[in-house]
C-alpha positions as CSV (number, residue, x, y, z in Angstrom):
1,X,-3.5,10.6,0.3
2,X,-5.2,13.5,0.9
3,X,-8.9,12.6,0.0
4,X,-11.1,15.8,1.2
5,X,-8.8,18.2,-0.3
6,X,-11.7,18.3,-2.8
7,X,-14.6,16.5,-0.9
8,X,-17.0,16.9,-3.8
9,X,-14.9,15.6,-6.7
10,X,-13.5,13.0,-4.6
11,X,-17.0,11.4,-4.1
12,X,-17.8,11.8,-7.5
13,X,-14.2,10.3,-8.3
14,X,-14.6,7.6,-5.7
15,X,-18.4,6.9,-7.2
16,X,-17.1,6.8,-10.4
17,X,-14.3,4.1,-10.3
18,X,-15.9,1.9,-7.7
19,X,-18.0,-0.8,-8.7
20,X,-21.3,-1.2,-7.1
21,X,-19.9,0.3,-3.5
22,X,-24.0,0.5,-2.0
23,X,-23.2,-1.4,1.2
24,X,-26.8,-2.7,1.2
25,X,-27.0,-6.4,0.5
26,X,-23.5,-7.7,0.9
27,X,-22.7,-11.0,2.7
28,X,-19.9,-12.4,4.4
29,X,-17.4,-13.8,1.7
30,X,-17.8,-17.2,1.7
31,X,-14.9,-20.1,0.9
32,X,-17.7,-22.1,-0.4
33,X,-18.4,-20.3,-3.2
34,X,-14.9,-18.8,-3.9
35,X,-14.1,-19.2,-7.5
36,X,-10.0,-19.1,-6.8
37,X,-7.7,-22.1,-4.9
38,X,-6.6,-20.4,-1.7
39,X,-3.8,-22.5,-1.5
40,X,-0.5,-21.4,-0.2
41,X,1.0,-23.2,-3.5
42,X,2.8,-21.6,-6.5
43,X,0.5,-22.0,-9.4
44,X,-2.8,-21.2,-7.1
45,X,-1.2,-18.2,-6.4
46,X,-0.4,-17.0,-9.6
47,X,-3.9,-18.4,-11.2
48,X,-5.3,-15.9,-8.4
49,X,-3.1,-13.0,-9.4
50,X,-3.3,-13.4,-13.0
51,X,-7.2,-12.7,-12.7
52,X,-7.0,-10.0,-10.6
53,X,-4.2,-8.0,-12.6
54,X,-6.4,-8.9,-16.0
55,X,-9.5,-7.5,-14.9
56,X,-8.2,-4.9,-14.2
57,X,-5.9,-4.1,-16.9
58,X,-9.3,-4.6,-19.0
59,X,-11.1,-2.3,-16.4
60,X,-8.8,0.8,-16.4
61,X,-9.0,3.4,-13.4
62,X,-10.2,6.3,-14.5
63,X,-8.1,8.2,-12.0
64,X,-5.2,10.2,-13.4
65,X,-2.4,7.9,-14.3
66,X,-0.1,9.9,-12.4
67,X,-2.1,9.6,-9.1
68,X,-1.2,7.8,-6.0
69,X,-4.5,5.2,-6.9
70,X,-2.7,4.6,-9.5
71,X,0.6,3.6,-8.1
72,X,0.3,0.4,-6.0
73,X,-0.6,-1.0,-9.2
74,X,2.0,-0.1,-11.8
75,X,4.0,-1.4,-8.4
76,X,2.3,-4.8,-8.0
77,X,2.6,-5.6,-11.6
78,X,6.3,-4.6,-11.8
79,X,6.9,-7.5,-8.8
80,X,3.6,-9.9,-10.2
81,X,5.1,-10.2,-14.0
82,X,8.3,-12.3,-13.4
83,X,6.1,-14.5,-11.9
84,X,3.2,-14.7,-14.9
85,X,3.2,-17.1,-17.8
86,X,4.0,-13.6,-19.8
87,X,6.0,-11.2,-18.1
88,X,6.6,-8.8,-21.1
89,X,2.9,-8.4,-21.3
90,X,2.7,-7.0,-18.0
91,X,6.0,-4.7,-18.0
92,X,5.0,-3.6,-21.5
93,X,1.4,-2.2,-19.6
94,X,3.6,-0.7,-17.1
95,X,5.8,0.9,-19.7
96,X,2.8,2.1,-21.1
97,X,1.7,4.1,-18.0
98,X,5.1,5.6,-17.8
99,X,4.9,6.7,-21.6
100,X,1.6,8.2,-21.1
101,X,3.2,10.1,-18.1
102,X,6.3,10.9,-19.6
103,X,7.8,9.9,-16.8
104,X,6.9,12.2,-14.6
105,X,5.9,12.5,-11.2
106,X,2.6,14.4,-10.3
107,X,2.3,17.3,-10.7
108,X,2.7,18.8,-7.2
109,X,6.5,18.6,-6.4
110,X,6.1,18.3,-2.2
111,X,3.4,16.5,-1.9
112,X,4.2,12.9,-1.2
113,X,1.3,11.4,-3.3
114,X,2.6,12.5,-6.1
115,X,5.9,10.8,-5.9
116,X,4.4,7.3,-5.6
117,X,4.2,6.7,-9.1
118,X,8.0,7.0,-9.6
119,X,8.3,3.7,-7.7
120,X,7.4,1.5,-11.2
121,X,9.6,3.8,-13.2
122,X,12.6,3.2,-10.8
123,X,12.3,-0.7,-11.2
124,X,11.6,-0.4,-14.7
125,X,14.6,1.1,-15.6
126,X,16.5,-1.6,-13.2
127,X,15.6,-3.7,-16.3
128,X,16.3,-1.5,-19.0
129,X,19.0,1.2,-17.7
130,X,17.5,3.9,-19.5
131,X,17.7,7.5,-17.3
132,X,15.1,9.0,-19.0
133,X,12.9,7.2,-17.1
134,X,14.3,8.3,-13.9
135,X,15.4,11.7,-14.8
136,X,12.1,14.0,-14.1
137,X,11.8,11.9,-10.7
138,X,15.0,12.5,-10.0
139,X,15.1,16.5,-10.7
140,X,11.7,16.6,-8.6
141,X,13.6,15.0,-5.2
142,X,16.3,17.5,-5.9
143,X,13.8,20.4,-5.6
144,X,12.1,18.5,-2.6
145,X,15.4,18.0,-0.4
146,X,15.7,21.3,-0.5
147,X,12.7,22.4,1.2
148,X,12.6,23.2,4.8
149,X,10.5,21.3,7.3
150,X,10.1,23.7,10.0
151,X,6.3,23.5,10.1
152,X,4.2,21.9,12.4
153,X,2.8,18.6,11.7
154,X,-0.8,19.3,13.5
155,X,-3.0,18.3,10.5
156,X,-4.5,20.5,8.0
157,X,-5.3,19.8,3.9
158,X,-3.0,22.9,2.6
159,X,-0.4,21.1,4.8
160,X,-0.2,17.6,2.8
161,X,0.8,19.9,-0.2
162,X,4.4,20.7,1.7
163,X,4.6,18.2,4.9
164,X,4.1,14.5,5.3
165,X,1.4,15.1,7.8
166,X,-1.0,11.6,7.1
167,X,0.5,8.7,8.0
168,X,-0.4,7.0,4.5
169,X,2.8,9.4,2.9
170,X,4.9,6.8,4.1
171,X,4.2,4.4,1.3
172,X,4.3,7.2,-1.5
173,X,7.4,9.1,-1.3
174,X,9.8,7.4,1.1
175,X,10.5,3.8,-1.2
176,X,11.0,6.2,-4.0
177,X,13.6,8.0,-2.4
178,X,15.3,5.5,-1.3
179,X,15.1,3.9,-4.6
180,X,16.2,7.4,-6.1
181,X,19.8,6.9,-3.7
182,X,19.6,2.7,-5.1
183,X,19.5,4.4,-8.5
184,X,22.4,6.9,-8.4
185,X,24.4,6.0,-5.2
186,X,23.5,9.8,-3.9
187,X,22.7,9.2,-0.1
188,X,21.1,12.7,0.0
189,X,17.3,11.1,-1.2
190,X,18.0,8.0,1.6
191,X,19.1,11.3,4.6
192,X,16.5,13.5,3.7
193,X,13.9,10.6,3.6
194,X,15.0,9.1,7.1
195,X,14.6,12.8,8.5
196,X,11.2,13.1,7.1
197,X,10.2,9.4,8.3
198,X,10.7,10.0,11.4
199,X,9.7,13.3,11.9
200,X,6.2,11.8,11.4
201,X,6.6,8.6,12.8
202,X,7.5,10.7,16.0
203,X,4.5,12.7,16.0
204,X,1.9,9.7,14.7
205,X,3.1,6.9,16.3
206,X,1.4,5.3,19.4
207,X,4.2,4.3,21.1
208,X,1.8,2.1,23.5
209,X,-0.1,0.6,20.9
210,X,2.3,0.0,18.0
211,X,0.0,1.8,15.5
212,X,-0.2,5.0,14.1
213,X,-3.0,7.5,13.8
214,X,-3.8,8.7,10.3
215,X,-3.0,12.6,11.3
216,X,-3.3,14.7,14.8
217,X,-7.4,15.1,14.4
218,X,-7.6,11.6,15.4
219,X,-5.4,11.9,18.5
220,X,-8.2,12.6,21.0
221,X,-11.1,10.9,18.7
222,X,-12.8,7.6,20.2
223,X,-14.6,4.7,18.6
224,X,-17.8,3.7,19.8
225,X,-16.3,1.5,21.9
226,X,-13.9,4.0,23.6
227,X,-11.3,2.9,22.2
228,X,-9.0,4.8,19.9
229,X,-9.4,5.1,16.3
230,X,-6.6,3.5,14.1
231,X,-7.6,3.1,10.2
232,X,-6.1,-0.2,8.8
233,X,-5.6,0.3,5.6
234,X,-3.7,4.0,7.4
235,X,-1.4,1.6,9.4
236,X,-1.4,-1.1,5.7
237,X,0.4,2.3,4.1
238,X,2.7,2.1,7.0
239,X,4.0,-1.1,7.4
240,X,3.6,-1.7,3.4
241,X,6.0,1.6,3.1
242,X,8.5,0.1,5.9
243,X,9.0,-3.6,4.2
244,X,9.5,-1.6,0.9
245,X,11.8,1.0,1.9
246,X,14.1,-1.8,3.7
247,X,13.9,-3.7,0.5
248,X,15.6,-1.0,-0.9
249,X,17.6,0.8,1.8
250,X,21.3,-0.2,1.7
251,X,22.3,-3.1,4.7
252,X,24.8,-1.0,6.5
253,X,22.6,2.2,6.5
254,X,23.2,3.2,9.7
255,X,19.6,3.5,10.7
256,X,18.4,0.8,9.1
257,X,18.3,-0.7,12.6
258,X,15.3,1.5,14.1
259,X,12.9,0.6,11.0
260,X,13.6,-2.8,11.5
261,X,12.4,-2.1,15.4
262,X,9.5,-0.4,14.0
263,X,8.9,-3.1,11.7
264,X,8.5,-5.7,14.5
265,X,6.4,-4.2,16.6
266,X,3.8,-2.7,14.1
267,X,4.2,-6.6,12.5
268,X,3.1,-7.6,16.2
269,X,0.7,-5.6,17.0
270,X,-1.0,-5.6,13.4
271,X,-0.6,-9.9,13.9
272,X,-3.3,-9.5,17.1
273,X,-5.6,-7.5,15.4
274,X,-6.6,-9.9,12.4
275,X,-10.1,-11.5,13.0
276,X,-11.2,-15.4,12.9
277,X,-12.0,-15.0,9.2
278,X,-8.6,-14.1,8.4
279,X,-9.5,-10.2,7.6
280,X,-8.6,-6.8,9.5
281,X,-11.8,-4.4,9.7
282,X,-11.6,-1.0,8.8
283,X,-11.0,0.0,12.3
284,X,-8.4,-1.8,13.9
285,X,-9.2,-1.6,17.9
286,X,-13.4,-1.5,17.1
287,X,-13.9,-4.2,14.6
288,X,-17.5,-4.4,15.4
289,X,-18.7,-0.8,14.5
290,X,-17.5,-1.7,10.8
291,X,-17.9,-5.7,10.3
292,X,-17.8,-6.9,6.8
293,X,-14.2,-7.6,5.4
294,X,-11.7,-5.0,4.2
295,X,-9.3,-6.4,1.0
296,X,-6.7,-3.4,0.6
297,X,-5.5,-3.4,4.5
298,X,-5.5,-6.7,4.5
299,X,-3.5,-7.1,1.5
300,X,-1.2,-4.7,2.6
301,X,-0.1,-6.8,6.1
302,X,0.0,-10.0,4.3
303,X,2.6,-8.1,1.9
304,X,4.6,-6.8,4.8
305,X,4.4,-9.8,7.0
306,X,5.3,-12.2,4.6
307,X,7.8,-10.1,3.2
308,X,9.2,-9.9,6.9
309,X,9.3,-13.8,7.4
310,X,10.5,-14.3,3.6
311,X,13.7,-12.0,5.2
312,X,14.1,-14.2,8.3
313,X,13.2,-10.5,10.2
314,X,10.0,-12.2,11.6
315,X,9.3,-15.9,12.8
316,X,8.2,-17.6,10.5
317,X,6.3,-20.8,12.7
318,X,4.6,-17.2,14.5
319,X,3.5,-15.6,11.4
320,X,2.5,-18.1,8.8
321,X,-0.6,-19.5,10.1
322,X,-1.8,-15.6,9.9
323,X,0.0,-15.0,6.5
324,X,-2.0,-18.2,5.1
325,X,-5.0,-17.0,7.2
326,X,-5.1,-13.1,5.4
327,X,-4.4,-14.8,2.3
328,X,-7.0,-17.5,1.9
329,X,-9.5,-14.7,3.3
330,X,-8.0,-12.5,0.5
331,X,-8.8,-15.1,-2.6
332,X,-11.9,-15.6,-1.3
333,X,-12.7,-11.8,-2.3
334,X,-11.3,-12.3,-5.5
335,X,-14.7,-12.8,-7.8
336,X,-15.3,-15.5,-10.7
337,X,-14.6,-12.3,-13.1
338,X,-11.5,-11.5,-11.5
339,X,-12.6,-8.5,-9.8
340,X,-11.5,-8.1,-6.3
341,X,-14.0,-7.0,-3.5
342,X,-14.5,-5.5,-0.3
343,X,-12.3,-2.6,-1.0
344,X,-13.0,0.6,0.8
345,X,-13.4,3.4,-1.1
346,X,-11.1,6.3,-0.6
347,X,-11.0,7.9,2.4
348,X,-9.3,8.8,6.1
349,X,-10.8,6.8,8.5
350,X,-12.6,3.9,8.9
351,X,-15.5,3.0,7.1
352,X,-17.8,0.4,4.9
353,X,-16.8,-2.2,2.6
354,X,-19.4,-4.2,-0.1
355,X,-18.5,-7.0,-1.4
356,X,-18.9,-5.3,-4.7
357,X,-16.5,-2.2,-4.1
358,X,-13.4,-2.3,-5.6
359,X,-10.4,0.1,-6.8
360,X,-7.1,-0.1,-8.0
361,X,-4.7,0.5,-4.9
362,X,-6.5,-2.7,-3.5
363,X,-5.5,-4.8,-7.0
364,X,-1.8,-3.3,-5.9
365,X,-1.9,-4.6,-2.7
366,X,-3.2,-7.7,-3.6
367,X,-0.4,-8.5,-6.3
368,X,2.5,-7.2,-3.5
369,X,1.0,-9.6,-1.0
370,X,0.5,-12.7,-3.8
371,X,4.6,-11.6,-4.8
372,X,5.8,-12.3,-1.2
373,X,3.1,-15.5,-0.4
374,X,4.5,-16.9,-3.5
375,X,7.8,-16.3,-2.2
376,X,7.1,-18.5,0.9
377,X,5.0,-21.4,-0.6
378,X,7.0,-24.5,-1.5
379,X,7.6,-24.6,-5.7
């Protein structure tokens, strides 16, 4: 998600659709006061979720509905509403987006934002095996396959329109190619997407660390500590986009073997990096420069590493006390209303968070990580 493309609509987009984001004035989140049970038990969870999605079903993005802001959502609901007291309610408001639409992607064929959106139409029509839901995603890969790659990946904005050059692309377009090859058995979406992924994983990925940059300007950069600069909800896209394209990626693909590799050691590395209060800050190595809580990287690692111990691919007496960690820290953000906080805004880097700043991706997250934490509580 290519944020300064525009810088001065983005801030107005990004002051538009985020609620009270003045950092002044915020607090540490407090479990005192936290209107939600943070239990790690069935109905708490879904109580939790069910808030969240309503408020903001009733507070609609005013982002395109087509855009990758957008997408974790219609995602999240598509995996929260089986587990709701009224799942048609929530699939009908994702059939809605799809109507509104028409199905289609974005409308910039290579860039990988675009194709993020696709992701709720493919598992809608898992449920209702219609392909006109599919169809315009599908004719949009075919295009996309086609391109060459040749280019460099050193970072520049006209680039994100053609290459996957930002490490966040890894959660838009590679699940919904590889649902694109779950959809019609064509293994040409699943080859070009494993060419692509690690064409940028090999170029982004801090083989040392077990983190990725968020594109080759941050390479040489420094925190203020000296250490290097890796953005957390960057490395959330990441490892969200690995658990979800091995969710779908066939069991005997013959790669399957090096993103489960990657898997565990960003899962590893991420599982140092949360902080006593169960959060990760904005910036993963310098947690001081940027204190107050971050929700949507948060919510993004307790997806994944949940997700990861749900499949037996992690251990689970390792990673539970920090899934249950991430998530109690994660319900406590949730306000009285609903409304979840300490979202940063859109961006590239790392940055501030207010316990009033909110958007939609962070709601997605949230509702991926409450599907895979309900998963692992006892009924």
């Amino acid at each position: 998600m290519p944020p300064s493309r525009f810088p001065a609509i983005v801030l107005i987009l990004s002051l538009a659709t985020t609620v009270g984001c003045a950092s002044s004035g915020a607090r540490p989140v407090s479990s005192a006061v936290a209107p939600f049970d943070d239990a790690i038990e069935r109905r708490a969870i879904v109580a939790a979720m069910t808030a969240a999605a309503d408020w903001q079903l009733a507070n609609p993005s005013r982002h395109p509905r087509y855009d990758w802001t957008q997408a974790p959502f219609w995602i999240g609901l598509t995996s929260f509403a089986p587990l709701s007291g009224d799942p048609q309610r929530y699939l009908s408001a994702v059939r809605r987006n799809g109507e509104e639409n028409r199905w289609r992607p974005g409308p910039r064929p290579l860039l990988a934002d675009d194709h993020a959106i696709t992701q709720s139409y493919f598992v809608l029509q898992r449920g209702e095996p219609d392909r006109a839901m599919i169809e315009p995603a599908l004719q949009t890969f075919d295009a996309v396959i086609r391109f060459p790659s040749e280019e460099s990946l050193e970072f520049s904005w006209e680039k994100t329109s053609r290459q996957w050059v930002w490490c966040d692309a890894l959660f838009m377009s590679p699940p919904a190619l590889a649902m694109a090859t779950r959809a019609t058995g064509d293994h040409r979406y699943l080859d070009f997407m494993n060419r692509m992924w690690w064409r940028t994983s090999d170029y982004l990925y801090d083989k040392e660390e077990h983190l990725y940059y968020r594109d080759s300007r941050f390479f040489d950069q420094r925190a203020p500590n000296g250490r290097k600069i890796f953005w957390s909800r960057g490395n959330g896209w990441v490892l969200g986009g690995l658990a979800r394209v091995l969710q779908e990626m066939p069991p005997d693909y013959a790669e399957r073997g090096r993103y489960l590799t990657q898997f565990r050691e960003m899962a590893g590395r991420i599982a140092q990096l949360q902080q006593g209060d169960g959060y990760w800050r904005t910036s993963l190595l310098d947690p001081d420069t940027h204190p107050r809580p971050e929700t949507s990287g948060t919510a993004f690692y307790i997806f994944a590493l949940a997700w990861g111990v749900n499949e037996r691919h992690l251990d689970r007496a390792t990673y539970e006390p920090i899934i249950r960690r991430g998530w109690a820290a994660l319900v406590r953000a949730v306000q009285s209303n609903g409304m979840l906080g300490y979202v940063q805004r859109i961006g590239d880097q790392p940055g501030e968070t207010a316990a009033s700043g909110t958007e939609i991706y962070g709601v997605g997250a949230f509702l991926l990580a409450g599907t895979e934490v309900h998963r692992l509580a006892q009924p």
